[in-house]
N, C-alpha and C positions, 0 to 999 in steps of 0.2 A: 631752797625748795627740795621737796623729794623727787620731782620728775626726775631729776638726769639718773640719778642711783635706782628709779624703778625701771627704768631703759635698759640702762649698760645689765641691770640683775637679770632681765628679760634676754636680753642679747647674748651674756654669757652661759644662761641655761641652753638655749639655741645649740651655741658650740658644742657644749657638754652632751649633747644628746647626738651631734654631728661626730665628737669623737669614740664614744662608747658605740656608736652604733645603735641604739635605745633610742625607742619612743615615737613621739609621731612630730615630725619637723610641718613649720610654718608656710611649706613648700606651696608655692599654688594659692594660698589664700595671707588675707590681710590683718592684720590684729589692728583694730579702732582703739583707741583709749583715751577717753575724753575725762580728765581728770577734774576738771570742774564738776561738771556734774552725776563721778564716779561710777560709769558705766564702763564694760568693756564688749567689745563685740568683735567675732573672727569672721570676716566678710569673704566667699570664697573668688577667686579671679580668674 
């Protein structure tokens, strides 16, 4: 399945943006990704 390689590509943008210092981190809120029924939604916490 594509799930785990669209995680870890999610997860290592993450870093990428933790190492350059760039962009706006996940910080604070939740990424939903419901792969069945291809939605994604950023839930703040």
């Amino acid at each position: 399945t594509i799930t785990p390689a669209l995680i870890a590509s999610l997860e290592a943008q993450e870093a990428v943006k933790i190492l350059l210092k760039r962009g706006k981190l996940f910080r604070d809120r939740l990424l939903y990704l419901d792969i069945e029924e291809g939605t994604i939604e950023i839930l703040n916490l």
